[in-house]
Steps between C-alpha positions, in 0.01 A plus 500: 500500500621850417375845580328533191284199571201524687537225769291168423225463742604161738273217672622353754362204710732394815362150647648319819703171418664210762765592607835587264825373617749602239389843381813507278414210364198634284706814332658483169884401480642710258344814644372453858233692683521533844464671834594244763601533955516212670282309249213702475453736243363507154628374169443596115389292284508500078593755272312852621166613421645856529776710591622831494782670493616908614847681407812278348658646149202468237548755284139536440316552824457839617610504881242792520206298404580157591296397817697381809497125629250655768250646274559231324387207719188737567387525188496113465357441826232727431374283180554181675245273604598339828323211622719388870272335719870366677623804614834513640797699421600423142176355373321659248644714184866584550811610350853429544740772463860591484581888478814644389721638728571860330255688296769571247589127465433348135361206626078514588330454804305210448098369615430098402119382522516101459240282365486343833644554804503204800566608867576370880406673796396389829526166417235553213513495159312650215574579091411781285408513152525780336338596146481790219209524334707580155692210346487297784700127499399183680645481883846398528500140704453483820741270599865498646773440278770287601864650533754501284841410573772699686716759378777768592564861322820625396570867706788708475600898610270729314539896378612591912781234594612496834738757542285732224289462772693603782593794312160608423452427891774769561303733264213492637669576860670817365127585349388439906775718612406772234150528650380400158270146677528381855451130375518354183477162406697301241539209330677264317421228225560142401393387156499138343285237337243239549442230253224529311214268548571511872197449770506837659266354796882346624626814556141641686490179666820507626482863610150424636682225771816597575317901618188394682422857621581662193214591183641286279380639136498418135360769255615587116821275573555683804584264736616537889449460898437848669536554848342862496120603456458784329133528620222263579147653475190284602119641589625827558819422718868589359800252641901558422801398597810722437873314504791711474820390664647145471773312643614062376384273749802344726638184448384357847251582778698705686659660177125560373390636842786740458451632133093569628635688778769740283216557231235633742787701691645642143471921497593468129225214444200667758578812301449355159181309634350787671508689085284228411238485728465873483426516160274241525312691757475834312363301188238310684402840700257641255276195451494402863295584754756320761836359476689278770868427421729299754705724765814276452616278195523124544695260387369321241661116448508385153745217380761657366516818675359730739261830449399813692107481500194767576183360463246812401113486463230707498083597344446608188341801454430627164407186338888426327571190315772276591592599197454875571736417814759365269539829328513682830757295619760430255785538478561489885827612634601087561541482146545825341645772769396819630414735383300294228586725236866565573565138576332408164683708338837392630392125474457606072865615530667242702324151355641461153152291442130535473365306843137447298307340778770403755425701810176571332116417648428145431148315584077483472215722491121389527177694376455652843833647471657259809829304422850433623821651318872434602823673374588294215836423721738177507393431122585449115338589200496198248541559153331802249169692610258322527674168562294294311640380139871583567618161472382445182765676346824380682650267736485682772333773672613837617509559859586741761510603888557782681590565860561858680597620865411805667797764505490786777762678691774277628427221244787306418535398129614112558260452784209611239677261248459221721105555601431501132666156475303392789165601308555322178540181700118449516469524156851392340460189701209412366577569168795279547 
């Protein structure tokens, strides 16, 4: 769907099922579907019904008239036909997305409708079927596919190598010292293949087990394990949880005990922490009638490597979309800077790459405007956009990752070095 087409009007019937096991198991291999924690969630299934697509580097669309992924969604919502006798959160008519990270980046922010979408929560089960009533195809099956074999990708340094990237660490700490951003964030890349004709679910699958507590996601070949909520919204409540500071877990208890205690008691890593939970305040602040936000930071425990976490939540008061939330909200200061603009700016000078949807808003959106959306963290983007069809034109498949620290005052260029290697473990390791 483009901006020039009038969005086709949707039925949708959502009917309870017994109970799903294997969600994964259900959503295409060569370009997987998926919004999965702790194996609940909800899964894609058969090419879409619909989609559309804002910014990226068509030399056609006018930026001035093309609508945005909110107005979007609203338009085809308000066309829809719903019929949802089930009810829960992430029944009904809904739409995966994956947003770019920059405005000015040439790839598109991205909204998938499936043909049908099957779900777990609470223990129960239910599928959606979606249908156009223009050109519309029989149902995709509603069965699971088995798995295809195992395989391993091929990843090497990217356009930032490692010291590249300590020097544009060092940069960005004489841009600090100029007063020009008190906290910019910056990455690095890795960049590879994946042979083509691989089962993508291995990857999602893997990611899905080895990070229990993470949204483990699959949209337009985007493909990763976040730790962070960007924002939940659900009957009128808002939910997030800002991460900012991070230190490896120790080797032993004690060791592990130890590396906990120096995070939560690190002035350079409370100070970087502190940025992003502000700025998520002041974005939530006009479309909230209350806001409660953690006094402290805890500790949060994930396998690999330990975060500074704020838990924030409050009412919705002037009716905003999770999806109007999302624009509100990004980029926040954990994975841009502040101030936005500045930091933005800097990031375009310092990163000799286009991040696309890394660090970007990554997740669902119902008719009622409720969903969940993560910080498309800990992730690769597999092959061309969209995913789909790649292989049939080489051996292989294109694919790349992307991992960033948070550089303030008193950052140390090798120590940032190293926490990027500690976040592309999730995801190289499962690639591998």
């Amino acid at each position: 769907m483009t901006s020039s087409r009038r969005p086709p009007q949707l039925v949708v019937e959502t009917r309870e099922i017994d109970p799903v096991e294997d969600l994964l198991a259900f959503t295409d291999p060569d370009s997987p579907l998926a919004w999965l924690r702790r194996g609940e969630g909800i899964v894609g299934v058969g090419r879409p019904v619909t989609w559309f697509e804002s910014g990226g580097s068509d030399p056609i669309a006018d930026p001035a008239t093309q609508p945005s992924v909110e107005d979007a969604w609203r338009m085809i919502c308000a066309e829809a036909e719903i019929d949802d006798p089930v009810g829960l959160h992430g029944t009904g008519l809904v739409a995966f997305g994956a947003l770019v990270f920059d405005r000015r980046s040439a790839a598109a922010s991205r909204l998938v409708i499936p043909r049908m979408i099957v779900g777990r929560r609470d223990g129960r089960s239910w599928v959606t079927r979606i249908r156009s009533t223009v050109g519309e195809l029989d149902d995709p099956p509603f069965e699971p596919v088995p798995y295809g074999p195992y395989w391993s990708a091929t990843l090497g340094p990217g356009a930032l190598d490692p010291q590249g990237y300590q020097a544009a660490v060092r940069a960005g700490l004489d841009a600090i010292a100029a007063g020009e951003v008190g906290k910019v964030v910056l990455a690095r890349d890795l960049v590879g293949t994946v042979p083509a004709g691989s089962d993508l679910r291995r990857l999602v699958r893997a990611l899905a087990t080895g990070y229990l507590d993470t949204w483990t996601f699959a949209v337009d070949g985007l493909i990763g394990a976040s730790p962070e909520t960007l924002v939940t919204v659900s009957g009128g409540e808002v939910t997030a949880r800002v991460l900012a500071g991070t230190f490896p877990r120790g080797a032993d208890a004690d060791d592990d005990a130890a590396a906990s205690f120096r995070l939560s008691h690190s002035g350079k890593d409370l100070d970087e922490h502190q940025y992003a939970v502000q700025s998520v305040l002041d974005a939530l602040a006009p479309h909230v009638s209350t806001v409660r936000a953690d006094d402290e930071p805890f500790a949060l425990e994930l396998p690999n490597l330990w975060h500074l976490a704020t838990d924030v939540a409050g009412e919705i008061a002037d009716g905003a979309s999770a999806l109007d939330l999302v624009a509100a909200l990004h980029p926040t200061a954990a994975v841009a800077g502040t101030p936005t603009d500045a930091a933005l700016d800097l990031i375009r000078r310092l990163e000799p790459f286009d991040r696309r949807r890394y660090a970007g808003p990554v997740g669902w959106v119902d008719a009622h405007g409720d969903g969940e959306w993560a910080i498309a963290l800990r992730c690769a983007q597999i092959g061309a956009e969209p995913a789909r069809g790649f292989a049939e034109f080489s051996d292989t498949i294109p694919v790349v990752a992307h991992a960033g620290a948070g550089i303030v005052a008193g950052s140390d260029p090798e120590t940032e070095l190293l926490e990027t290697r500690v976040k592309f473990r999730p995801i190289v390791d499962a690639l591998a």
